[in-house]
BAFIKOL-542952 format. One record per residue: x, y, z of N, C-alpha, C in turn; residue in one letter. Coordinates in steps of 0.02 Angstrom, whole numbers, plus 50000, padded with zeros to 5 digits. Each point is the difference from the previous one (the first is absolute). Example, Ala and Ser with C-alpha at 12.3 -4.5 7.8 and 13.67 -1.06 7.14 Angstrom:
<pts>
506604971650390499555005950000500455006050000A;499825005349964500425005950003499615005550037S;
</pts>
This chain:
<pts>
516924904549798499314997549989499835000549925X;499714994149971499815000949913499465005250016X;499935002349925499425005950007499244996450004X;499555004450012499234999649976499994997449917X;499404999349994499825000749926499695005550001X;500145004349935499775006249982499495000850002X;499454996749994499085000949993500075001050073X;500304996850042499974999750088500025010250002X;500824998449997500185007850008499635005449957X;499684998349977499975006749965498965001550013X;499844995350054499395001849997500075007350060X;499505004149961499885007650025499984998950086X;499905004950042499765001650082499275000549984X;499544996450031499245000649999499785006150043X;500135007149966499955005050043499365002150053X;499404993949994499725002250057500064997050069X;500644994649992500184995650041500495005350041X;500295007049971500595001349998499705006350042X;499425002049995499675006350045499604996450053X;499874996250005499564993650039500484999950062X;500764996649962500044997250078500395007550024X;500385006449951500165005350053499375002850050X;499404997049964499655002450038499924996950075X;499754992749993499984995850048500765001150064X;500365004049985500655002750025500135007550027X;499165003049995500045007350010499374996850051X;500215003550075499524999150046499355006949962X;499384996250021499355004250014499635000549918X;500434997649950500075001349913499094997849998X;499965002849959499174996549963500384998249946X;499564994250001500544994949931499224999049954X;499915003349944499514998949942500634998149948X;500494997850014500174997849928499974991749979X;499664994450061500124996449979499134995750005X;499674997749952499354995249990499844995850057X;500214999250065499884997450049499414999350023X;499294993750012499555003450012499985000750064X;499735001050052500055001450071499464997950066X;499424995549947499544997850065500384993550016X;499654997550061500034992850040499664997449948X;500544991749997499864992949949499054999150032X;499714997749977499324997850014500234989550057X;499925000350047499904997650052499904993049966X;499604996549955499864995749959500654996949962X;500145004549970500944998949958500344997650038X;500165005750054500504996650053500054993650013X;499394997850048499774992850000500124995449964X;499985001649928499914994749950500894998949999X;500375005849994500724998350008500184995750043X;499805002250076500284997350063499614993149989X;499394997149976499784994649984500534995949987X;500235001349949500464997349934500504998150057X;500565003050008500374998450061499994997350043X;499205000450063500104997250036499814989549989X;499734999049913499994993649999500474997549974X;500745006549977500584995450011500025000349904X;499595002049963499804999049950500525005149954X;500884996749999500275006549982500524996649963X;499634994349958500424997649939500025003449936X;500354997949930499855002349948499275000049968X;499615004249968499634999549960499924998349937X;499524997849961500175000249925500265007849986X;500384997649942500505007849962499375006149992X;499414996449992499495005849968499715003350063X;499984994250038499675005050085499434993750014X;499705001250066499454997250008499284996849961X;499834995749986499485003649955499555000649993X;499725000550086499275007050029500355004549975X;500565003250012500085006949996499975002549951X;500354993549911500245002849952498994999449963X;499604998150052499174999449960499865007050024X;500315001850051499615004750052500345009349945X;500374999249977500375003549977499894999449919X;499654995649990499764999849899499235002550027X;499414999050042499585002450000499945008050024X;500505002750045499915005650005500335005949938X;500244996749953500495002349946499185001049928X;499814993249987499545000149986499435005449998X;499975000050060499195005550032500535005850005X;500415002450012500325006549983500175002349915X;500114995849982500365001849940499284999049939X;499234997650020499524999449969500044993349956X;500294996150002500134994249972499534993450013X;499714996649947499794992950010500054995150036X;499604998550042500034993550057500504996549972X;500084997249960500414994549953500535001749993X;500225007449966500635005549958500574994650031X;500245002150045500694999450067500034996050045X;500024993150010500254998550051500484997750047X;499744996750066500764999150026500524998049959X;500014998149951500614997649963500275003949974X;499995006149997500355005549972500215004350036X;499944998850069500275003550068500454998250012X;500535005350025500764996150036500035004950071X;499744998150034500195002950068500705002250011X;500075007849998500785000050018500245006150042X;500735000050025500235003450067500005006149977X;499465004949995499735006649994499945000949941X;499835005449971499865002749943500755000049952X;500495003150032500555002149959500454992849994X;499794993750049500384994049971499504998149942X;499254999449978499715000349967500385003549937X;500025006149986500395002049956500554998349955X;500484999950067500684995649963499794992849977X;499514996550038499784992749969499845002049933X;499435004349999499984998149909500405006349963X;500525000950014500355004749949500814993049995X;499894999250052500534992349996499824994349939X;499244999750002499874993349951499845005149932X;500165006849976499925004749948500435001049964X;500575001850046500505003349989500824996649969X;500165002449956500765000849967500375003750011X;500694999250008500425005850004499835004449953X;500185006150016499895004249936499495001949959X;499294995450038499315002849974499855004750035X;499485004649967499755007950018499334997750039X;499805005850053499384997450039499805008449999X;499434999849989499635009649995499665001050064X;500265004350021499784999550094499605008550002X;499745002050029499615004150004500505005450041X;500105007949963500345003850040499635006950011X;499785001550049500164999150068499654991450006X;500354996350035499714992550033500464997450040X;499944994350030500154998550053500624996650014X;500525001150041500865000449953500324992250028X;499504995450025500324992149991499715000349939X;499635001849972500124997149909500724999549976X;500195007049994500664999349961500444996250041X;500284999750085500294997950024499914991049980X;499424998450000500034992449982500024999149926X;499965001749972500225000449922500594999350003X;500665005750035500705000649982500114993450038X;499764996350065500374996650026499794993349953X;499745000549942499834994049964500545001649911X;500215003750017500515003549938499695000149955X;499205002549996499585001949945500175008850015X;499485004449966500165004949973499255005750012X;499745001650074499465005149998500275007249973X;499205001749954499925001349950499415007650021X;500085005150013499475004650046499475002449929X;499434999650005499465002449952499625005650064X;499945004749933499765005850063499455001750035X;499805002650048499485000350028499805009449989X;499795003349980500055006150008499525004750045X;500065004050029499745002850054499285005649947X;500155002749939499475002149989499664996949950X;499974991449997499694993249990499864997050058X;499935003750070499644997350048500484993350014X;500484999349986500634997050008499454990349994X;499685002349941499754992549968500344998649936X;500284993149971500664999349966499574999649921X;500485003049937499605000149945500174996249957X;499644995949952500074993949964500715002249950X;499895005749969500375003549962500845001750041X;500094999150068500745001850022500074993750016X;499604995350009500464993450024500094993349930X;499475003149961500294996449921500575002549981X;499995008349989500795001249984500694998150046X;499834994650055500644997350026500154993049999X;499574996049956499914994549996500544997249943X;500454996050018500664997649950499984993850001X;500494996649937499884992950003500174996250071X;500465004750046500144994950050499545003250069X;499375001549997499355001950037499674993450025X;499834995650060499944996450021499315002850037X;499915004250045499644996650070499555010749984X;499435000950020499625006750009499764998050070X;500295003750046500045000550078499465006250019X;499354999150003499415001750023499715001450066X;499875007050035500115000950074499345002050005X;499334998550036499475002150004499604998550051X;499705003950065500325008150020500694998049997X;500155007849970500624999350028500545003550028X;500514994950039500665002650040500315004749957X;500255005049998499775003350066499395006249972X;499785000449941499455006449960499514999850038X;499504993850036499384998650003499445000349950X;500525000249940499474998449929499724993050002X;499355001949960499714991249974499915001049947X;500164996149961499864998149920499554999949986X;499575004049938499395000949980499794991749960X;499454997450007499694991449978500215002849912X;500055005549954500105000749949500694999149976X;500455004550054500654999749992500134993350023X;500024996050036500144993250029499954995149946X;499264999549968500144998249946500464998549928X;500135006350005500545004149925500544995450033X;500185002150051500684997250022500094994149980X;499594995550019499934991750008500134999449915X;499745005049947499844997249928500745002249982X;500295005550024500545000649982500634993050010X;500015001150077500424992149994499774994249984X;499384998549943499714994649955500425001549968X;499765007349957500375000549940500915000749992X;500405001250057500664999250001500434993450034X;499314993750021500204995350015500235001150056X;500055003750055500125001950081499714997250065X;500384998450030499624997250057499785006150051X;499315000750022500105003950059500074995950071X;500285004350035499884998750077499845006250013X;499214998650039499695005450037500094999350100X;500195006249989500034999350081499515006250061X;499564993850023499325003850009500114998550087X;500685003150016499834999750073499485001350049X;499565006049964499785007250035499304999749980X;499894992249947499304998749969499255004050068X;500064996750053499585000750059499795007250013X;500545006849968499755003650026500145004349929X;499295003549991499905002849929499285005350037X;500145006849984499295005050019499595000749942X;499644999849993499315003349940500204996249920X;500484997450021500114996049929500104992250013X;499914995649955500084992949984500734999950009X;500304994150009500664996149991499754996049950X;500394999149942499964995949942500744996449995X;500054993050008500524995749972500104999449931X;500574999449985500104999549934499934992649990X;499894995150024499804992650014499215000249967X;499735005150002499404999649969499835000049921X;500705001749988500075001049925500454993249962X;500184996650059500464997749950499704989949986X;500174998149970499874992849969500104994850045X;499544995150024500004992850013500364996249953X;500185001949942500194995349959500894999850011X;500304994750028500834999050015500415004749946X;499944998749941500274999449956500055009650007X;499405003550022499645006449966500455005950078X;500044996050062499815003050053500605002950026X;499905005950020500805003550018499995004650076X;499434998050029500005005550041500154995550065X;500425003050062500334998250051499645005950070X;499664996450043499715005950048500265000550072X;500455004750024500214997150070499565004650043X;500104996150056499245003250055500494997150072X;499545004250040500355001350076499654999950027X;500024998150071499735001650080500035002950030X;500845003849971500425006250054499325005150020X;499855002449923499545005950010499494999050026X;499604995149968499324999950007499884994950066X;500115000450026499954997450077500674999550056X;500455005649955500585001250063500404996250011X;500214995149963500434992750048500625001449955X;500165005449998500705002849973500694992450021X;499935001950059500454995850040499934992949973X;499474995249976499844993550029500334999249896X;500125003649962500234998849942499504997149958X;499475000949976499594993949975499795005449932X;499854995549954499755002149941499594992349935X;499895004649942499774995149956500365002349941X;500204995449936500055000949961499384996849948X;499805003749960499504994649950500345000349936X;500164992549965500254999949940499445000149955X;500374999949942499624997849934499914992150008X;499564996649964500054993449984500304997849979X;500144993350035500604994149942500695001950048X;500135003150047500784999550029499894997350045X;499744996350047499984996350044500704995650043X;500224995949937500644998450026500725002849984X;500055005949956500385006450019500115002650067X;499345002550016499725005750057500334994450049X;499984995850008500034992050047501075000850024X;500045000549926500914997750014500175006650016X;500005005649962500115007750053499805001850049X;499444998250002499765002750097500574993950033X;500154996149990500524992050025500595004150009X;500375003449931500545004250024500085006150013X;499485003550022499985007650029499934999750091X;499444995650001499895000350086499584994750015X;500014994949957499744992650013499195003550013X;499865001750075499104999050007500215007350022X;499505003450021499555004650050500114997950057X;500145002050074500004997550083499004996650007X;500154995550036499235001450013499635001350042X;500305003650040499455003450058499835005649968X;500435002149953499685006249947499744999749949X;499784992649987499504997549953499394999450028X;499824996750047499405001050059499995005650025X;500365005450009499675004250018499765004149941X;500135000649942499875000349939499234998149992X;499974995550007499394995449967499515003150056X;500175001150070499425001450056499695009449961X;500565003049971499925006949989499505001149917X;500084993649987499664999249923499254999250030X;499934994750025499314996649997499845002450064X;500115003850048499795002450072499645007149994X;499725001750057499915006849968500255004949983X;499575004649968500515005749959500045006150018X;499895001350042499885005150066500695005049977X;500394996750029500725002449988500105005749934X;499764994449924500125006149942499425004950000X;499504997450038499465007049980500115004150040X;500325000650066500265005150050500635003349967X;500404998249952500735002249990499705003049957X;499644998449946499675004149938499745007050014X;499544998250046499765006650041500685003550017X;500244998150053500665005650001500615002949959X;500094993449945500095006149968499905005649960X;499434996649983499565006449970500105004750019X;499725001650086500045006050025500555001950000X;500594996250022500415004550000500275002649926X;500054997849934500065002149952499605005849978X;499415000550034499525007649995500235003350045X;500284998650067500295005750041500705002649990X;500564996449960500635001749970499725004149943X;499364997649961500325002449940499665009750009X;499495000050054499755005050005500685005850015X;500364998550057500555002050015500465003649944X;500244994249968500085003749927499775004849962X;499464999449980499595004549970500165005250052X;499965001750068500115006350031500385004749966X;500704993749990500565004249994500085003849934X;499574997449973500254998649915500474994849952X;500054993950059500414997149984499634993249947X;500254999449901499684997149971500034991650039X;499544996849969500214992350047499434997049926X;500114992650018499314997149923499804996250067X;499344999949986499544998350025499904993150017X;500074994450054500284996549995499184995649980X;500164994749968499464994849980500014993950022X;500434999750038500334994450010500504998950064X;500194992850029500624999850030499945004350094X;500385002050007499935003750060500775005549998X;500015003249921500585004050009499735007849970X;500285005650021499895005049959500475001549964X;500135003749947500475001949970500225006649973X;500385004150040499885007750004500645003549959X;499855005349969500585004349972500185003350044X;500744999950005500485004850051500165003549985X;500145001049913500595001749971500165008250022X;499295001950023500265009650003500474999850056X;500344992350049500385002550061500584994950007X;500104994749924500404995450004500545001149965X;499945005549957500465003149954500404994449951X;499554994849996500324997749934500424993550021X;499814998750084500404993250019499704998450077X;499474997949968499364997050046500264994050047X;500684995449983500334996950067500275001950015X;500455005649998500245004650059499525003150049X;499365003949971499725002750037499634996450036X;499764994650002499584994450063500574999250018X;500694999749979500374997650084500195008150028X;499655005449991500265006350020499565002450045X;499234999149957499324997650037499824996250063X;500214993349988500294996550058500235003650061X;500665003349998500305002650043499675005050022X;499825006549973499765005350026498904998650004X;499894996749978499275000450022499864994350047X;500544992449976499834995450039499514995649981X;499685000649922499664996449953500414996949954X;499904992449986499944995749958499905000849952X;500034999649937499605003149947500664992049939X;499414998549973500714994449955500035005349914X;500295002150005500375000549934499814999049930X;499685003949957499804997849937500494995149951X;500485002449999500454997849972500064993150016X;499794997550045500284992150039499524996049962X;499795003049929499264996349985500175001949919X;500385005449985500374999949935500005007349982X;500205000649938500335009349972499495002550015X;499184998249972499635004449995499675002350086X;500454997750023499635000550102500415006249996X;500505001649985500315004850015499645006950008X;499975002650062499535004550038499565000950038X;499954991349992499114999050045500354994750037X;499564999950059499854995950042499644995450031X;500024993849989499364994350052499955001850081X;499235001249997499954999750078499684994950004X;500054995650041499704993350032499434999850058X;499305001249989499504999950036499904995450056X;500194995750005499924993850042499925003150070X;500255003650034500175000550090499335004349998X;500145002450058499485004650048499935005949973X;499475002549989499635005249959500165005450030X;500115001750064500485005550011500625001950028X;500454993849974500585002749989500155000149927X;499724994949954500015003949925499715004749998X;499555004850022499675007149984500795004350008X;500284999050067500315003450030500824998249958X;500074995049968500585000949986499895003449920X;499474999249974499745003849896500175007550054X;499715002450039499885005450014500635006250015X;500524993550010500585003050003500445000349950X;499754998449927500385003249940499865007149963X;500565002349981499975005749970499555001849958X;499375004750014499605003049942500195002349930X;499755000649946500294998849957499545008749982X;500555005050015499665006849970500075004249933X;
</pts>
């Protein structure tokens, strides 16, 4: 058999895929290691899918998506992100098959072999994985834990080289539950002015933010073609659960239109469309759904993190997202994926791995709030106190 190509082989094990499914493989396991959310689709969606289908309506779409959906998806971007009736519209939407094909779409129309991309470490580890499988070059800028693990203008300028392409922007985010301060968000945006950088911001988790604002970096950046660098991918998975149905948005800058047109042509032609209608029913239908998930996870992020605090166990406070993020280190001894798969075995908790998120995870752990409030009490409750 000829070989792989090396970018193939040599992409890492996505280690929370790797405690996930031993878990899904251990009868009775509480599985917090993986972002799953866990209520019933809203009754409305469904419909709008099974709609789609049952009129037979299951040809190609335009490359960009529907375009109720791709209006339905510039006005809610808009009114989230605080932006001008006018700023964004459907024409700068590309409807696409989840968040992370979103990604590779615009790191595909970015990217050179051998260009550098500054990804956020601890952050979320299809960055680098879709980077290497594009034979560009992720690039970790640090996040530090007693900087409230918010990234500083001063460590990600000192990694910026002539072959620096793309500032990969996570807010909340996978897996910290940080949000970017509207000051720092700013800086960022002026920084890749001033180094000529494109960002792509990836605001899966926009929907759910506690006592603080979500700020796009889209708010900062230029209408003008010539000026505009910022790339925003957005999802459904989270914010209304349709993990399964694959659906997402990308919003470009202005002026790529028939770029965005011939790559979405050779990545995956359209979006399905019973998961475009049901898309569009979860946009413009009611919203029941995110203000019930918001609520829960709240609570449960106040009932994990209380837990913690019992033990003494440090965790940052989450602002964001639906993850906590806890120090182990007084019981991981220095190799935090061994010990969730050791954890695993003898407690029968899930727990994903700092490390699966980059060097500086090493010790800590994502817990994933999403399920039932007391079996996450009950599975935080069964880690080692920290005396």
């Amino acid at each position: 058999m000829p070989e792989l190509a090396a970018h193939a082989r040599d992409v890492p094990v996505n280690q929370i895929r790797e405690i996930t499914e031993a878990a899904w493989r251990t009868p009775g396991a509480i599985v917090l290691s993986i972002g799953e959310p866990g209520f019933p689709l809203p009754r409305h969606v469904l419909e709008a899918g099974m709609a789609c289908l049952d009129r037979d309506e299951t040809n190609y779409t335009p490359n960009a998506g529907i375009p109720a959906l791709r209006e339905a998806f510039a006005a809610r971007f808009r009114e989230r992100a605080g932006l001008d009736q006018d700023s964004i519209g459907a024409d700068r939407i590309y409807v696409v098959d989840g968040a992370q094909q979103g990604l590779h779409f615009a790191m595909s129309l970015l990217l050179s072999p051998g260009d550098e991309v500054l990804i956020p470490n601890p952050g979320y580890p299809t960055f680098a994985m879709t980077i290497r499988l594009l034979n560009a070059v992720p690039v970790g800028y640090p996040l530090y834990p007693d900087q409230d693990f918010q990234p500083r203008i001063q460590d990600i300028e000192a990694l910026i080289t002539r072959r620096t392409r793309v500032l990969i922007l996570n807010s909340p985010s996978n897996p910290l539950g940080a949000v970017l301060r509207e000051d720092l968000t700013r800086e960022l945006v002026d920084l890749a002015r001033r180094h000529d950088l494109w960002i792509i911001s990836d605001e899966c988790y926009e929907a759910f933010t506690y006592d603080v604002p979500h700020v796009s970096p889209a708010r900062f950046d230029s209408d003008v073609p010539a000026e505009a660098r910022v790339f925003t991918s957005l999802t459904l998975s989270k914010t209304y659960g349709l993990t399964g149905l694959r659906i997402g948005a990308l919003v470009c800058p202005p002026g790529l239109e028939r770029t965005m047109n011939n790559v979405m042509e050779a990545i995956v032609s359209c979006v399905a469309s019973p998961s475009q209608y049901a898309a569009l029913a979860a946009l413009t239908g009611p919203q029941d759904y995110v203000r019930d998930a918001h609520a829960h996870y709240r609570a449960n992020r106040d009932a994990a993190s209380a837990v913690l605090a019992a033990k003494g166990i440090p965790f940052l406070s989450a602002q964001g997202a639906f993850y906590l993020w806890a120090d182990v280190s007084h019981a991981s001894d220095g190799d935090v994926r061994a010990w969730a798969r050791s954890f695993l075995a003898d407690s029968g908790v899930a727990l994903a791995p700092g490390t699966a998120f980059g060097s500086i995870g090493e010790g800590w752990v994502r817990i994933a709030l999403c399920g039932s409030q007391p079996e996450l009490v009950e599975g935080v409750s069964r880690l080692p106190a920290r005396t």
